[in-house]
Structures are given as structure tokens and as C-alpha cells.
C-alpha positions in Angstrom: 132.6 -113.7 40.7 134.9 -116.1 41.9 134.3 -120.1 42.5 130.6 -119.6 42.9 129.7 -117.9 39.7 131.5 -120.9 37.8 129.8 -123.6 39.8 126.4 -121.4 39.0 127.5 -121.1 35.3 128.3 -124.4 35.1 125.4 -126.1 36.5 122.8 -123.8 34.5 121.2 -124.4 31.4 121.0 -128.1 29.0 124.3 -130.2 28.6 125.9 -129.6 25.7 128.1 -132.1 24.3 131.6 -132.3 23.6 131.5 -133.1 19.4 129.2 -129.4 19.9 131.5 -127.7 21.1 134.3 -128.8 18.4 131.8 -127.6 15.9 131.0 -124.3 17.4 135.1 -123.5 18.2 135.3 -124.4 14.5 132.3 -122.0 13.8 132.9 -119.3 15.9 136.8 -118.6 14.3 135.4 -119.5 11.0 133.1 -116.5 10.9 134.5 -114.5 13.6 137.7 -115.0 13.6 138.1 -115.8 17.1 140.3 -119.0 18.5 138.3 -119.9 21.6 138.9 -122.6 23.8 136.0 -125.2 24.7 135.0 -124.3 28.1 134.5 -120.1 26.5 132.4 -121.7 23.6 130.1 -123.7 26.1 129.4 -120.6 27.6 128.8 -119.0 24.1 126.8 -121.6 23.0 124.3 -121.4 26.5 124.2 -117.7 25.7 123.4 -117.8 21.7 120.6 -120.3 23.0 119.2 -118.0 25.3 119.7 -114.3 24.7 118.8 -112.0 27.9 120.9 -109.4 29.5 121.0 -111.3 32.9 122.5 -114.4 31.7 124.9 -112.1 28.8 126.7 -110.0 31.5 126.7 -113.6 33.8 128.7 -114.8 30.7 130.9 -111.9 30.5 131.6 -112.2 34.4 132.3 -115.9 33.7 134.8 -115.5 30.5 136.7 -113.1 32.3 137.5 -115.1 34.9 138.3 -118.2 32.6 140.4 -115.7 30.5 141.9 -114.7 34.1 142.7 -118.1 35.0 145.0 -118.1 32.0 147.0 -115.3 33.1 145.4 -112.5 31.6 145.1 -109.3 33.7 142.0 -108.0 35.2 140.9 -105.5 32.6 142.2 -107.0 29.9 140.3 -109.6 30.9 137.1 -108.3 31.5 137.3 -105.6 27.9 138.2 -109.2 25.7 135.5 -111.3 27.5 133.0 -108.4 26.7 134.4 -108.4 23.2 133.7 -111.9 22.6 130.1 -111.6 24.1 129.2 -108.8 21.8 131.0 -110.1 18.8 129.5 -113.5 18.8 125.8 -112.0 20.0 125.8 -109.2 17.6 
């Protein structure tokens, strides 16, 4: 899950631009509630656009470790970023 996931993450699926993004942070705690930063709503946005269980738990993998990054501890990592997955998909 580490660098390698990210660089896979990362390099999948259509660019999506930065004004986007803006929108969709805007969006996503407009409806939801949620304050998410820009690299978690790309991922949202790749996964809204293409809904499969492969590329939804590869998200969840990948916002736990961003989510990590920040300082947040393993599980609570992993239970938010699962959270956010479900809560934006529905």
C-alpha cells in the first residue's frame, strides 16, 4: 500500500483538472458535509466516475494512506477513509 499504490493511483484513470477539484471539495462538504482536501477529492472524483469494487477498496487503500501521511493513526485511518468512500458513493 505504500509508494506504489499512490504512483498506481495516481497515474490511473483521465486527468482531472484543478478548477474540478475546487468544485467537487465545494460539492462534496456542501452535501456531505465533509471538508476534504484536493488530492482525497481526486480520488473521489476517479471513483464517482467509475464505480467497481476493485478500483472502491484501491481508493480506500489510497485515502488511508493520504489521511496517514497527515498524522492520523492506522485504524483511524483506514475506518475514516472507508467512511468517506461509502458516504460519497452511497
Amino acid at each position: 500500500m505504500n509508494f506504489n499504490l499512490a504512483q498506481r493511483l495516481k497515474k490511473e484513470g483521465e486527468y482531472v483538472p484543478s478548477f474540478l477539484i475546487k468544485i467537487w471539495q465545494i460539492r462534496i462538504k456542501e452535501k456531505f458535509g465533509l471538508e476534504v482536501d484536493s488530492d482525497i477529492a481526486e480520488v473521489l472524483i476517479k471513483i464517482i466516475h467509475e464505480r467497481s469494487t476493485w478500483k472502491t477498496s484501491r481508493a480506500e487503500k489510497y485515502i488511508a494512506m493520504l489521511l496517514r501521511a497527515k498524522g492520523e493513526k492506522k485504524e483511524e485511518a483506514e475506518k475514516r477513509a472507508k467512511e468517506i468512500v461509502k458516504t460519497i458513493l452511497g
